[in-house]
PyMOL Python script that loads the backbone (N, CA, C, O; Angstrom):
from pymol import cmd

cmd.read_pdbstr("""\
ATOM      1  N   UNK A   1       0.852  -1.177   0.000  1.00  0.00           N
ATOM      2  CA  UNK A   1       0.000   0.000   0.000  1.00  0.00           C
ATOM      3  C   UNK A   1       0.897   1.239   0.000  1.00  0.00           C
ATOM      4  O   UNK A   1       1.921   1.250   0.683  1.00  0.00           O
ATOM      5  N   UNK A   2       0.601   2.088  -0.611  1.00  0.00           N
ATOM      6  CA  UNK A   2       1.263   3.347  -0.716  1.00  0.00           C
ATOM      7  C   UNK A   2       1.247   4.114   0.345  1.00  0.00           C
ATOM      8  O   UNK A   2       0.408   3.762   1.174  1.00  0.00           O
ATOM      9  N   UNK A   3       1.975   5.192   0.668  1.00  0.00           N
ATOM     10  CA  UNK A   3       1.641   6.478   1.448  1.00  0.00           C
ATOM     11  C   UNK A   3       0.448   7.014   1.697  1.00  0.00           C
ATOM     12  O   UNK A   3      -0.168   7.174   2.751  1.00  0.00           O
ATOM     13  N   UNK A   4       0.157   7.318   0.381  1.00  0.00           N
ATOM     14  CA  UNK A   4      -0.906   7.937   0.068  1.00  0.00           C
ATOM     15  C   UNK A   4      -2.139   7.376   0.500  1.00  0.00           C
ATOM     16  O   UNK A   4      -2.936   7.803   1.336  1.00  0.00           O
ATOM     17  N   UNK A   5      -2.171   6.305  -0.234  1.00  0.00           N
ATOM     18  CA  UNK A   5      -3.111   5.480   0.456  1.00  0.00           C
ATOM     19  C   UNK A   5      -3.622   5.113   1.630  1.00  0.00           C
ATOM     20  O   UNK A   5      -4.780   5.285   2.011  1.00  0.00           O
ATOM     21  N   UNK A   6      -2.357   4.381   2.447  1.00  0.00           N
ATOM     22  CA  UNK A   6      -2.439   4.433   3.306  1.00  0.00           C
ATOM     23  C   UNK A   6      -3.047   5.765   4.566  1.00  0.00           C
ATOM     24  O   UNK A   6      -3.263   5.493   5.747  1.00  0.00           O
ATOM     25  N   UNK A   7      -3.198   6.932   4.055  1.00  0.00           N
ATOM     26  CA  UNK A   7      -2.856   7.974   5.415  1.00  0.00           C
ATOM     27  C   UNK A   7      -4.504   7.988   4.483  1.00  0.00           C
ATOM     28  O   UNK A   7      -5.419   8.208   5.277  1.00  0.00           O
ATOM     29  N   UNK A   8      -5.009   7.795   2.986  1.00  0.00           N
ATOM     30  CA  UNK A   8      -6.325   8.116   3.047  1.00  0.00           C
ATOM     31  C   UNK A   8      -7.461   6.692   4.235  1.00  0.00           C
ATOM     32  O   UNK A   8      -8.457   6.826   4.946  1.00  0.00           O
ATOM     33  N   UNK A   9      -6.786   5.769   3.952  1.00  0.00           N
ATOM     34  CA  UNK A   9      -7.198   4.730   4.841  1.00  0.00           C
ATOM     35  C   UNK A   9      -7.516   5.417   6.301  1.00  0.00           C
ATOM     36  O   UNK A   9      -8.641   5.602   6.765  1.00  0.00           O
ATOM     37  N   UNK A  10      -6.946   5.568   6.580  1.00  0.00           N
ATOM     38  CA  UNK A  10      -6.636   5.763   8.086  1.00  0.00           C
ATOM     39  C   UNK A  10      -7.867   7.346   8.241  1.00  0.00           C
ATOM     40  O   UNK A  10      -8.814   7.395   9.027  1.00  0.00           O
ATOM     41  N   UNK A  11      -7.485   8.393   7.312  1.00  0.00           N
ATOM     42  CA  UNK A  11      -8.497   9.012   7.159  1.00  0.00           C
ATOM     43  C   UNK A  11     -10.034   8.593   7.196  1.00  0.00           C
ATOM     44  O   UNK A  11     -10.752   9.054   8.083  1.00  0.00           O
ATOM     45  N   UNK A  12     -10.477   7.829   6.353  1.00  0.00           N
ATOM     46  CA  UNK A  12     -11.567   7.012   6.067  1.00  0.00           C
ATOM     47  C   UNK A  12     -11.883   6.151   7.845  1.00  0.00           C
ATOM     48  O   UNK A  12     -12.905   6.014   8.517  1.00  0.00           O
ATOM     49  N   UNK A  13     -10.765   5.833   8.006  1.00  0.00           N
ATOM     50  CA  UNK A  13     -11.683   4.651   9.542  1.00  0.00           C
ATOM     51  C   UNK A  13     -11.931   6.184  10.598  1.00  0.00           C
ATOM     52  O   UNK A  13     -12.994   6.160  11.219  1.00  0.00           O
ATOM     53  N   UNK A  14     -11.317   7.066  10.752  1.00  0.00           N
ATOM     54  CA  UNK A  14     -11.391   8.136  11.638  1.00  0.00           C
ATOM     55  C   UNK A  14     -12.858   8.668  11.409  1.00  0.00           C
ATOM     56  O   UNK A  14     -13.674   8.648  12.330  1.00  0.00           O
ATOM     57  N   UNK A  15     -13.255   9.275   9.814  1.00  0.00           N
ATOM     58  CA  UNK A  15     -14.655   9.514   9.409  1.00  0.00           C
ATOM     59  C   UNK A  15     -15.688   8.765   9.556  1.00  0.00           C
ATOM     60  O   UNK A  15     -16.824   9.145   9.269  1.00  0.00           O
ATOM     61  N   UNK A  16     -15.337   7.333  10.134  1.00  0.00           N
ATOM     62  CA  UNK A  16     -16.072   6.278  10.227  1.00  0.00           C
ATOM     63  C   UNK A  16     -17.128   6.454  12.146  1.00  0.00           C
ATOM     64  O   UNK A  16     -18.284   6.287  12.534  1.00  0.00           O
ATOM     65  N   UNK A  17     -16.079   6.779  12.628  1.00  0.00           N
ATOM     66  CA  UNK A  17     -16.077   7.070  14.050  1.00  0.00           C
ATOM     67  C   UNK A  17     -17.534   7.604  14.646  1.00  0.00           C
ATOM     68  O   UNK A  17     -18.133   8.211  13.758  1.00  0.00           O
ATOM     69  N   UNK A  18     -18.196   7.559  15.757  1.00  0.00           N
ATOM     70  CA  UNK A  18     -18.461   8.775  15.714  1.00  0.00           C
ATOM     71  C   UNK A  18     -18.162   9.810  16.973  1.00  0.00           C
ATOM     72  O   UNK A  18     -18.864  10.773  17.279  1.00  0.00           O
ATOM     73  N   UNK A  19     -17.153   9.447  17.516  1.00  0.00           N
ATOM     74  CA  UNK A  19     -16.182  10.711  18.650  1.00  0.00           C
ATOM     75  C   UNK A  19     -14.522  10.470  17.817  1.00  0.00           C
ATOM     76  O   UNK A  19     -14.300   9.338  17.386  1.00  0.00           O
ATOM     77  N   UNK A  20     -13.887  11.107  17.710  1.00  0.00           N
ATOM     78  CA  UNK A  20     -12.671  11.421  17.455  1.00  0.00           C
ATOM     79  C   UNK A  20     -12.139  12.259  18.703  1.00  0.00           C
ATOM     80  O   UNK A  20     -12.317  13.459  18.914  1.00  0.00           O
ATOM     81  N   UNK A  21     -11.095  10.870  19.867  1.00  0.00           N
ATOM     82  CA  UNK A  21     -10.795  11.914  21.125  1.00  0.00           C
ATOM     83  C   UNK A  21      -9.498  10.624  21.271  1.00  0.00           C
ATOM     84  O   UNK A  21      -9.297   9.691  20.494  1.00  0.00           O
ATOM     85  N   UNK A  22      -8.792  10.955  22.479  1.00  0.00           N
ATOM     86  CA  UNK A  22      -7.495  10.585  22.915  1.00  0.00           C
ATOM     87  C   UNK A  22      -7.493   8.923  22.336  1.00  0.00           C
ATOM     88  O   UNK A  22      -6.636   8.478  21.572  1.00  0.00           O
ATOM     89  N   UNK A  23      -8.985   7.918  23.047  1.00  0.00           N
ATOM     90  CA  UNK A  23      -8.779   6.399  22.641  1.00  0.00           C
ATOM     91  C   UNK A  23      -9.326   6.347  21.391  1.00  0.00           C
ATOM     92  O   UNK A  23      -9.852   5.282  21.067  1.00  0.00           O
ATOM     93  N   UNK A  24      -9.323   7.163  20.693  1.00  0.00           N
ATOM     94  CA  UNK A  24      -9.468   6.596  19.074  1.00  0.00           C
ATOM     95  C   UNK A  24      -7.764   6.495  18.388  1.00  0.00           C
ATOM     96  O   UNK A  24      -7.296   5.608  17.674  1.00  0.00           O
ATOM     97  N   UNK A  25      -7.070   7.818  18.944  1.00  0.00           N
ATOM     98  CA  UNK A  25      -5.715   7.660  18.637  1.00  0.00           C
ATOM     99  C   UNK A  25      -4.694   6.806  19.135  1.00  0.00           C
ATOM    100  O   UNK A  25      -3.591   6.585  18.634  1.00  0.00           O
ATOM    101  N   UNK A  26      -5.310   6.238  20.437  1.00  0.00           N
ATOM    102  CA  UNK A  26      -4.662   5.263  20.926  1.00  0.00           C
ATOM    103  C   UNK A  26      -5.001   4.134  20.031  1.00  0.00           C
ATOM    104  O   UNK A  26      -4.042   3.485  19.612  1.00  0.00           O
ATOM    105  N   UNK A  27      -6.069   3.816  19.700  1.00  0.00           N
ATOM    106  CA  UNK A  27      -6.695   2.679  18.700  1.00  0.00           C
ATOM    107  C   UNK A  27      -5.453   2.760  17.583  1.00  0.00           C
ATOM    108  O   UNK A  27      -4.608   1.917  17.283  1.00  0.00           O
ATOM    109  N   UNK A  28      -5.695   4.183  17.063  1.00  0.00           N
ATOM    110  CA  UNK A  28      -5.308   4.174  15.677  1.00  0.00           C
ATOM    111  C   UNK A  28      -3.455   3.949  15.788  1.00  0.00           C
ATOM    112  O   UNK A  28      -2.889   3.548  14.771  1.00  0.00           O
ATOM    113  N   UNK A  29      -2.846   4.154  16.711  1.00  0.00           N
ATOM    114  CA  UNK A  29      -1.287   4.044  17.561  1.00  0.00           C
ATOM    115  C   UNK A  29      -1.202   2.570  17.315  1.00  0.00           C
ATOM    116  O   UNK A  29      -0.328   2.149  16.557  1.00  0.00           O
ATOM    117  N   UNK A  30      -2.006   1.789  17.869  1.00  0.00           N
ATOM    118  CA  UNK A  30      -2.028  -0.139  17.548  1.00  0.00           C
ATOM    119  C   UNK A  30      -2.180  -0.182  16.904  1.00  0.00           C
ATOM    120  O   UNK A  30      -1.226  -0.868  16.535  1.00  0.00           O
ATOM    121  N   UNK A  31      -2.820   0.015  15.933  1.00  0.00           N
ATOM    122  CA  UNK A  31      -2.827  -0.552  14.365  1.00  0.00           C
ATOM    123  C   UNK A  31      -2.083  -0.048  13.392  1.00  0.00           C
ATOM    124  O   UNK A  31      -1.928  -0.669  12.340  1.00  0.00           O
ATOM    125  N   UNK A  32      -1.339   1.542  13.692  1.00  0.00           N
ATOM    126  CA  UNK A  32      -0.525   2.025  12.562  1.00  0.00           C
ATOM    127  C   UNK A  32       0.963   2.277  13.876  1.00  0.00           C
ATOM    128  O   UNK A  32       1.275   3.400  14.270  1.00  0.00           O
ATOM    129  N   UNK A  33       1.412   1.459  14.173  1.00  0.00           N
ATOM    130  CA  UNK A  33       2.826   2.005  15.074  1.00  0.00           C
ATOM    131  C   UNK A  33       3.609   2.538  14.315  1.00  0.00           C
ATOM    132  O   UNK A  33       4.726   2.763  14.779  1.00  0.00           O
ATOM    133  N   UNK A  34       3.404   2.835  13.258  1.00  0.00           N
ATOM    134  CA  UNK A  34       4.824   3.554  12.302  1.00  0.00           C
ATOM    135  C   UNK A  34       4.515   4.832  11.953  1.00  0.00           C
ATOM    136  O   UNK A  34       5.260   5.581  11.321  1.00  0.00           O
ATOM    137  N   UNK A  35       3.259   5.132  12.419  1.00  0.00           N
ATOM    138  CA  UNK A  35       2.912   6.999  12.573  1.00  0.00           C
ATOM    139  C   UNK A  35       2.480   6.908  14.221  1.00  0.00           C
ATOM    140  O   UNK A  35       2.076   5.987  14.931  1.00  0.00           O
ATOM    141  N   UNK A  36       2.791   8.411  14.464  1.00  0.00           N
ATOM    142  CA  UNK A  36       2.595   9.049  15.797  1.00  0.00           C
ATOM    143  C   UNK A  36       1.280  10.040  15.297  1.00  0.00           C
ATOM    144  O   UNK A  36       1.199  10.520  14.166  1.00  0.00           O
ATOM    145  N   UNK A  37       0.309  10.231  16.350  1.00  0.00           N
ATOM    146  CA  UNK A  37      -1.045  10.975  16.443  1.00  0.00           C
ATOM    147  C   UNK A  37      -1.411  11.918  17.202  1.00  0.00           C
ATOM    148  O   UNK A  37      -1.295  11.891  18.427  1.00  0.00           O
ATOM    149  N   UNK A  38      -1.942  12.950  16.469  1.00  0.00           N
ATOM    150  CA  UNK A  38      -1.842  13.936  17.668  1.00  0.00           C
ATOM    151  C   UNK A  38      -3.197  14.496  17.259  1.00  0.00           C
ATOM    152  O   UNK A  38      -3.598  14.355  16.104  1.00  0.00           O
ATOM    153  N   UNK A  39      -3.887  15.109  18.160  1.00  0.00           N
ATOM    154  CA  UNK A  39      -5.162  15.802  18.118  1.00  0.00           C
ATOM    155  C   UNK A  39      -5.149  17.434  18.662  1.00  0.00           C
ATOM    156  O   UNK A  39      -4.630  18.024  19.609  1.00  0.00           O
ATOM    157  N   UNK A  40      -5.993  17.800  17.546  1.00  0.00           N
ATOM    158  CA  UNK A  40      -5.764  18.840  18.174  1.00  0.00           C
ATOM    159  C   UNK A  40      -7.536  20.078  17.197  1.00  0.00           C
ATOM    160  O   UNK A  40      -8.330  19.445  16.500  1.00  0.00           O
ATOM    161  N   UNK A  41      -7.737  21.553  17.379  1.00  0.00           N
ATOM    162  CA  UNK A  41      -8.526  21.971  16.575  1.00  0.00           C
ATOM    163  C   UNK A  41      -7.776  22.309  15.464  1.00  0.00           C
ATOM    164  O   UNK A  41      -6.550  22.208  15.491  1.00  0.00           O
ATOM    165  N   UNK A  42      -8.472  22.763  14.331  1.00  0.00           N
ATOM    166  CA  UNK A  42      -7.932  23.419  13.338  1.00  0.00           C
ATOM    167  C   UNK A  42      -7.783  24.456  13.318  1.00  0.00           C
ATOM    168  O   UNK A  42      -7.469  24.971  12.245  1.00  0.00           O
ATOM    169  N   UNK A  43      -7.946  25.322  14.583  1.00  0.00           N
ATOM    170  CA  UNK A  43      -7.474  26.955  14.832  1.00  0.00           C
ATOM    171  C   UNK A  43      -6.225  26.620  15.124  1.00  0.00           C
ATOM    172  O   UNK A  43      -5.467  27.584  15.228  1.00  0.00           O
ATOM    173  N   UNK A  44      -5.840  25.750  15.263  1.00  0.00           N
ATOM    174  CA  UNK A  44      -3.775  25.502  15.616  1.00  0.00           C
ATOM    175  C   UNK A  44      -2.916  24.973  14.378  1.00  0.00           C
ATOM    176  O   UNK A  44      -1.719  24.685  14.374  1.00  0.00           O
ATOM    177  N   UNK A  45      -3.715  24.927  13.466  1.00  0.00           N
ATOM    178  CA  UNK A  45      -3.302  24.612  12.888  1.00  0.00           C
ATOM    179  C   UNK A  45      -2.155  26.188  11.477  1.00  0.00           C
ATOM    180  O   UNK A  45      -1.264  26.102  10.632  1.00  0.00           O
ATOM    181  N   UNK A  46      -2.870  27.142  11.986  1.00  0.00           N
ATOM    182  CA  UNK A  46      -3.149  28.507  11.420  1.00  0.00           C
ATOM    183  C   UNK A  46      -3.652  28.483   9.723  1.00  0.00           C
ATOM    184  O   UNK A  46      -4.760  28.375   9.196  1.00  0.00           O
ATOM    185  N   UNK A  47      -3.050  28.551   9.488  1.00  0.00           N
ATOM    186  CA  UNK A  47      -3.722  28.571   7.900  1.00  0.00           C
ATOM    187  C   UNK A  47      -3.141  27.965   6.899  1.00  0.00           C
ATOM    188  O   UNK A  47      -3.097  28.323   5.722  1.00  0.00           O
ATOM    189  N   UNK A  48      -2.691  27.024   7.404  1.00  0.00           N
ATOM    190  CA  UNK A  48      -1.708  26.254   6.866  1.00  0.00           C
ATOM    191  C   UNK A  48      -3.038  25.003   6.025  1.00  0.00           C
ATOM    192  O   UNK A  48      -4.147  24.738   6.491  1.00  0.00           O
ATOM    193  N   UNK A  49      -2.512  24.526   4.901  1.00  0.00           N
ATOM    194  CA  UNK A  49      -3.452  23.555   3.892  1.00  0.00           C
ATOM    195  C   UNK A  49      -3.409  22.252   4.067  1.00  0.00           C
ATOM    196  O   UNK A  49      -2.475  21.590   3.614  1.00  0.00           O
ATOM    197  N   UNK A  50      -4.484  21.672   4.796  1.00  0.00           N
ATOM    198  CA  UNK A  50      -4.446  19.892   4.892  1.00  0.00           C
ATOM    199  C   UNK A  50      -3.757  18.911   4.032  1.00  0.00           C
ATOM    200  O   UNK A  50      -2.924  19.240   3.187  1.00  0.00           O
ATOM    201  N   UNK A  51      -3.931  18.334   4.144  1.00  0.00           N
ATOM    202  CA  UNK A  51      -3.095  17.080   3.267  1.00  0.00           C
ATOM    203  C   UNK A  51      -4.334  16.476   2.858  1.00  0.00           C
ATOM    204  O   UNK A  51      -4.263  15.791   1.838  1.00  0.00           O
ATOM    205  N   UNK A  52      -5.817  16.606   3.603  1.00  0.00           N
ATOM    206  CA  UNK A  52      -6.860  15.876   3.594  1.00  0.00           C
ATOM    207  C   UNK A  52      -7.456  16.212   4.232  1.00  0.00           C
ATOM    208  O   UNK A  52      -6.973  16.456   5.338  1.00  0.00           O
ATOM    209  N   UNK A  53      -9.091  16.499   3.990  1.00  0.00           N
ATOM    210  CA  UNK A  53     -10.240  16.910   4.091  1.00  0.00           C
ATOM    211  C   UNK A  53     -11.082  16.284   4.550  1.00  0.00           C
ATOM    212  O   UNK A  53     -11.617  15.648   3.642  1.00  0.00           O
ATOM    213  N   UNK A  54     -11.730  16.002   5.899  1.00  0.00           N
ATOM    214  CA  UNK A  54     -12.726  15.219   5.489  1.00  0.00           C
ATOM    215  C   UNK A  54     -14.041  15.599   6.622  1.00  0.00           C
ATOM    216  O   UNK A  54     -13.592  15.946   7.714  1.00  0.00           O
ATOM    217  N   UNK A  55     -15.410  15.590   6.551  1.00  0.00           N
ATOM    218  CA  UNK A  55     -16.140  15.951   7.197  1.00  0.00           C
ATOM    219  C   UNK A  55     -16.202  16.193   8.549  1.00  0.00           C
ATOM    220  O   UNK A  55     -16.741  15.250   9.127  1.00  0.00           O
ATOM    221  N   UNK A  56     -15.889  17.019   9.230  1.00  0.00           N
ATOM    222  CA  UNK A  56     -15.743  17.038  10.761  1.00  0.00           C
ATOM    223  C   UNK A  56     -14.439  17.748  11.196  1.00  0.00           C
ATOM    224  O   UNK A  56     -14.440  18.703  11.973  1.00  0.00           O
ATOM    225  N   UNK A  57     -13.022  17.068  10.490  1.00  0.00           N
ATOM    226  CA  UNK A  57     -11.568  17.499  10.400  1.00  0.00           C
ATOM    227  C   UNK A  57     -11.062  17.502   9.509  1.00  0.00           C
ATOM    228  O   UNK A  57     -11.721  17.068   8.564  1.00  0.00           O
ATOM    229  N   UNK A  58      -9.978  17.852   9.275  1.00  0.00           N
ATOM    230  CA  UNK A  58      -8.874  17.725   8.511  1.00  0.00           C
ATOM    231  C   UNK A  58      -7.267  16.970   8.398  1.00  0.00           C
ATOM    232  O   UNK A  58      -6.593  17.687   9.138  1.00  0.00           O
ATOM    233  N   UNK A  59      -6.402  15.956   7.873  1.00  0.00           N
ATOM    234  CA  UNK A  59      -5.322  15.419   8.371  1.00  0.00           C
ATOM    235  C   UNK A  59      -4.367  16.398   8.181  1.00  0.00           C
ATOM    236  O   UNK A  59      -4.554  17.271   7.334  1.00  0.00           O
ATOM    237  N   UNK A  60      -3.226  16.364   8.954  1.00  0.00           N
ATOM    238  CA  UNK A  60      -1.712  17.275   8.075  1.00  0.00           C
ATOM    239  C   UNK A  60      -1.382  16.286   8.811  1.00  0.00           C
ATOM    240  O   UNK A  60      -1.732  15.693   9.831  1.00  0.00           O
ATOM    241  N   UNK A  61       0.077  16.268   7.294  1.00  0.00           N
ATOM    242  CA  UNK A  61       1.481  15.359   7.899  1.00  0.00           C
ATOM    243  C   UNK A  61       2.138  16.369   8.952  1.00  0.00           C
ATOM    244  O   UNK A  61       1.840  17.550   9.133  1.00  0.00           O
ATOM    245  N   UNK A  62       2.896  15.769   9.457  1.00  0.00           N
ATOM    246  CA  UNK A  62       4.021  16.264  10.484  1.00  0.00           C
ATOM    247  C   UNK A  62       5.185  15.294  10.002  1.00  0.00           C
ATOM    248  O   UNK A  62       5.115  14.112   9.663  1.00  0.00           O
ATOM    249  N   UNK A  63       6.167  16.063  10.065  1.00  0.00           N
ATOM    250  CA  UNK A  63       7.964  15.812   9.703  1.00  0.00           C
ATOM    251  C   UNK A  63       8.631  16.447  11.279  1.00  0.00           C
ATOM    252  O   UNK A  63       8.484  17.481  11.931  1.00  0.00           O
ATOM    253  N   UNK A  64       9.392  15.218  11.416  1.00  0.00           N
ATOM    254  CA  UNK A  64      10.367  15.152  13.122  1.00  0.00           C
ATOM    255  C   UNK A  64      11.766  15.515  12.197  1.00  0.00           C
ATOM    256  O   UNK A  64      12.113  14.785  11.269  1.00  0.00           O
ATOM    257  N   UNK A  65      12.410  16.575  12.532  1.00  0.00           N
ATOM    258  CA  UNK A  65      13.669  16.737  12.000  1.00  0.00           C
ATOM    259  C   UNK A  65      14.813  16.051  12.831  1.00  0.00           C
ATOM    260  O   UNK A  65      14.820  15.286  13.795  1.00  0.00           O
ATOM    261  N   UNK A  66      15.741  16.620  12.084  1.00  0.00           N
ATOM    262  CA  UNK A  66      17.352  15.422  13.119  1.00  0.00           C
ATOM    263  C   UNK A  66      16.992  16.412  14.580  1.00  0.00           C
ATOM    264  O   UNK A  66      16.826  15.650  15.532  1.00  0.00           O
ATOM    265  N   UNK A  67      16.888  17.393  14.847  1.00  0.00           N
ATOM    266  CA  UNK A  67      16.756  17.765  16.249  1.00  0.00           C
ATOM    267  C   UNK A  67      15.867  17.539  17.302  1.00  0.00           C
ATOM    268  O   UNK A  67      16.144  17.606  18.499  1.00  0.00           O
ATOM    269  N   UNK A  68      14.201  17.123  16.532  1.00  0.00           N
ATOM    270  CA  UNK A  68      13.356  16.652  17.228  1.00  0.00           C
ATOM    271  C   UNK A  68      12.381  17.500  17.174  1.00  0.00           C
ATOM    272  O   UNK A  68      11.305  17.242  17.714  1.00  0.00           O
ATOM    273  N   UNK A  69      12.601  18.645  16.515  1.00  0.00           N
ATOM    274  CA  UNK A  69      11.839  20.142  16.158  1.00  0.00           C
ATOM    275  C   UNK A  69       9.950  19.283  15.539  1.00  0.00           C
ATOM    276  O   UNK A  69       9.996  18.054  15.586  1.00  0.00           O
ATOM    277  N   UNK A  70       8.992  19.681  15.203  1.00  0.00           N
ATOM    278  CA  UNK A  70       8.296  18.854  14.430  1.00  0.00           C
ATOM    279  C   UNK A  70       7.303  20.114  13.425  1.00  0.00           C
ATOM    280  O   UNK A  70       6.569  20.860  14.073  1.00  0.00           O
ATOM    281  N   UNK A  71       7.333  20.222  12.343  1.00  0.00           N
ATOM    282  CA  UNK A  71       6.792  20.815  10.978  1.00  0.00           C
ATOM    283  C   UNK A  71       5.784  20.024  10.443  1.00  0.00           C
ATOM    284  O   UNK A  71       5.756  18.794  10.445  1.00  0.00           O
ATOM    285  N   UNK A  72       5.017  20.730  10.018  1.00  0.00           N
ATOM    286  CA  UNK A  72       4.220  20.183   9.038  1.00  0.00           C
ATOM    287  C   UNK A  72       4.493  20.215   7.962  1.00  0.00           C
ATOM    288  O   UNK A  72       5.101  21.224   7.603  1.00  0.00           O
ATOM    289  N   UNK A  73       4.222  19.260   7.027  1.00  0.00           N
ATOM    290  CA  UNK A  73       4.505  19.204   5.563  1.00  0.00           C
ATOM    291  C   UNK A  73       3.663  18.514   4.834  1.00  0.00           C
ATOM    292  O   UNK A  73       2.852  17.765   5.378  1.00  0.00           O
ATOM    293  N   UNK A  74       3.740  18.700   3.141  1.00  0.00           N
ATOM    294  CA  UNK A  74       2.500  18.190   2.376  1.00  0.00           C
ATOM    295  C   UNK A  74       3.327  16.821   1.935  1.00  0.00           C
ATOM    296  O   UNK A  74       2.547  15.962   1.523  1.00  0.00           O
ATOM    297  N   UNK A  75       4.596  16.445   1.922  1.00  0.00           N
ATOM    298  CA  UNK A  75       4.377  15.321   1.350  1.00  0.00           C
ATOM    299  C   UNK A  75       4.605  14.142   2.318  1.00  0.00           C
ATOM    300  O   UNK A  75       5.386  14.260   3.262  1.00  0.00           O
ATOM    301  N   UNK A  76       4.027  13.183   2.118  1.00  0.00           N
ATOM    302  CA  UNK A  76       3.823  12.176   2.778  1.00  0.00           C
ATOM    303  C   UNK A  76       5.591  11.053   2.957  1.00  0.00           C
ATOM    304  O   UNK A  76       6.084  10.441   3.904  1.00  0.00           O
ATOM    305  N   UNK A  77       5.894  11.210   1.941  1.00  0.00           N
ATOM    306  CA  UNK A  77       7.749  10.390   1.794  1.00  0.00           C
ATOM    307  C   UNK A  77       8.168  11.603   3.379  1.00  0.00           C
ATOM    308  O   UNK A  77       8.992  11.006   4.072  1.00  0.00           O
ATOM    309  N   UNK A  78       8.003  12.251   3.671  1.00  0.00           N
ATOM    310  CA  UNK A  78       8.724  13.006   4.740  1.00  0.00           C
ATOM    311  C   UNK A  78       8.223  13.048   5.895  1.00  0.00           C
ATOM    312  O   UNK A  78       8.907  13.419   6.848  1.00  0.00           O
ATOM    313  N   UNK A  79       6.613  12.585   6.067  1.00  0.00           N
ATOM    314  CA  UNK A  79       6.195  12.546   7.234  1.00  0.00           C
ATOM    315  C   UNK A  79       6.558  11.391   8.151  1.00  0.00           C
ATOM    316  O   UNK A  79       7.328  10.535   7.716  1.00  0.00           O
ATOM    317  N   UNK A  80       6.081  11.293   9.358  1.00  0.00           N
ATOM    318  CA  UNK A  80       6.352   9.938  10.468  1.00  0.00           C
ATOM    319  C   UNK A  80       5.019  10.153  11.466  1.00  0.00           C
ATOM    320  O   UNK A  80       4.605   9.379  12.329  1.00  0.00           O
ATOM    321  N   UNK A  81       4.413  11.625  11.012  1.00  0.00           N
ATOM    322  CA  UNK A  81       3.069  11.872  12.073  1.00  0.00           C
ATOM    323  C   UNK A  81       1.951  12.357  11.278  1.00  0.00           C
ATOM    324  O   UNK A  81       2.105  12.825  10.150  1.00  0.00           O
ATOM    325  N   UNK A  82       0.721  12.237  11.917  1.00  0.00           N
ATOM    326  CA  UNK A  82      -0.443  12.574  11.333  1.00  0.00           C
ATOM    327  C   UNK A  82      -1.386  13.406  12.136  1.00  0.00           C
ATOM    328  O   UNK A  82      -2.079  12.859  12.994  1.00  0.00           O
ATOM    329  N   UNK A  83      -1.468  14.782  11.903  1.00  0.00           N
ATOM    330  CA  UNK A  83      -2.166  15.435  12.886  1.00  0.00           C
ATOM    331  C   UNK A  83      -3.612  15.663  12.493  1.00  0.00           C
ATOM    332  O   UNK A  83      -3.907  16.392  11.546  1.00  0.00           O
ATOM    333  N   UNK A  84      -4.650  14.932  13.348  1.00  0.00           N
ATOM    334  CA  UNK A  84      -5.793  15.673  13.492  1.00  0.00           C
ATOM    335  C   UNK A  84      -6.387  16.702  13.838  1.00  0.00           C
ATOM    336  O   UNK A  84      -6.442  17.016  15.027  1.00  0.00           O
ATOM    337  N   UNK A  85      -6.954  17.440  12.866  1.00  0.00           N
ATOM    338  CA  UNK A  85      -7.565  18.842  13.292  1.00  0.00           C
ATOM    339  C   UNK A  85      -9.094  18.979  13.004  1.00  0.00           C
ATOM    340  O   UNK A  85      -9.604  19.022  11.884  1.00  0.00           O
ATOM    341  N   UNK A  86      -9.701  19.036  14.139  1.00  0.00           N
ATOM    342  CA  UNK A  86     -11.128  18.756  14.128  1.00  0.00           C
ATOM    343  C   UNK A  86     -11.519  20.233  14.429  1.00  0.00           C
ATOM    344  O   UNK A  86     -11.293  21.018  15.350  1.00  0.00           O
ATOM    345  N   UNK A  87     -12.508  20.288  12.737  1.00  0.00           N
ATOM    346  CA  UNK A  87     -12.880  21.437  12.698  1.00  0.00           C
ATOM    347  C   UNK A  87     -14.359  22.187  14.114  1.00  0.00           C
ATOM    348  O   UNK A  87     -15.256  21.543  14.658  1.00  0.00           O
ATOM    349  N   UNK A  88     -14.037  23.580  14.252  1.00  0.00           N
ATOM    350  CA  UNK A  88     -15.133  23.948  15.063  1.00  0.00           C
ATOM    351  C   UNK A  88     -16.092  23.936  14.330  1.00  0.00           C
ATOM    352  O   UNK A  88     -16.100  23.618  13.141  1.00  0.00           O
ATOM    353  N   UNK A  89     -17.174  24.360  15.130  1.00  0.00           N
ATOM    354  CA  UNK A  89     -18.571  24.033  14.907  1.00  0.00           C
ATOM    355  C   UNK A  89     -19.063  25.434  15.025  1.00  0.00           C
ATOM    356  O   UNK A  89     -20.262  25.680  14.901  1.00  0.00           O
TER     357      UNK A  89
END
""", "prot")
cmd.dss("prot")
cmd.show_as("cartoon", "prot")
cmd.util.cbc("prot")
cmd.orient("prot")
């Protein structure tokens, strides 16, 4: 499975949900251990452009640099995290 794919997967079981809170990311931590999860709103996100859209939130990658610093970024070959941003209401 691709990157891509994969992070739309993972997108898709989250939209599936119906609370998105700490034990869904713990869920989603066991089944994907090779990304890290973080939650958060999409006012923190500032105005920065999802990677993915989807009813309720939005995903962005996150990139861990050699220092430990952590960025967001659009392409997926550079990420290791997946941040949820659950839009307000």
């Amino acid at each position: 499975m691709t990157l891509d794919r994969e992070i739309e997967t993972i997108g898709s079981r989250i939209a599936r949900e119906s609370t998105i809170d700490e034990a869904l990311l713990a869920r989603l931590r066991a089944a994907y251990p090779q990304w890290r999860f973080t939650l958060c709103s999409e006012d923190d996100t500032g105005e920065r452009e999802p990677y993915l859209t989807f009813d309720g939130f939005d995903l962005h990658l996150v990139r861990l640099s050699a220092t430990g610093c952590a960025s967001l970024t659009p392409w997926p070959e550079q990420s290791s995290g997946i941040l949820v941003a659950l839009h307000e209401s």
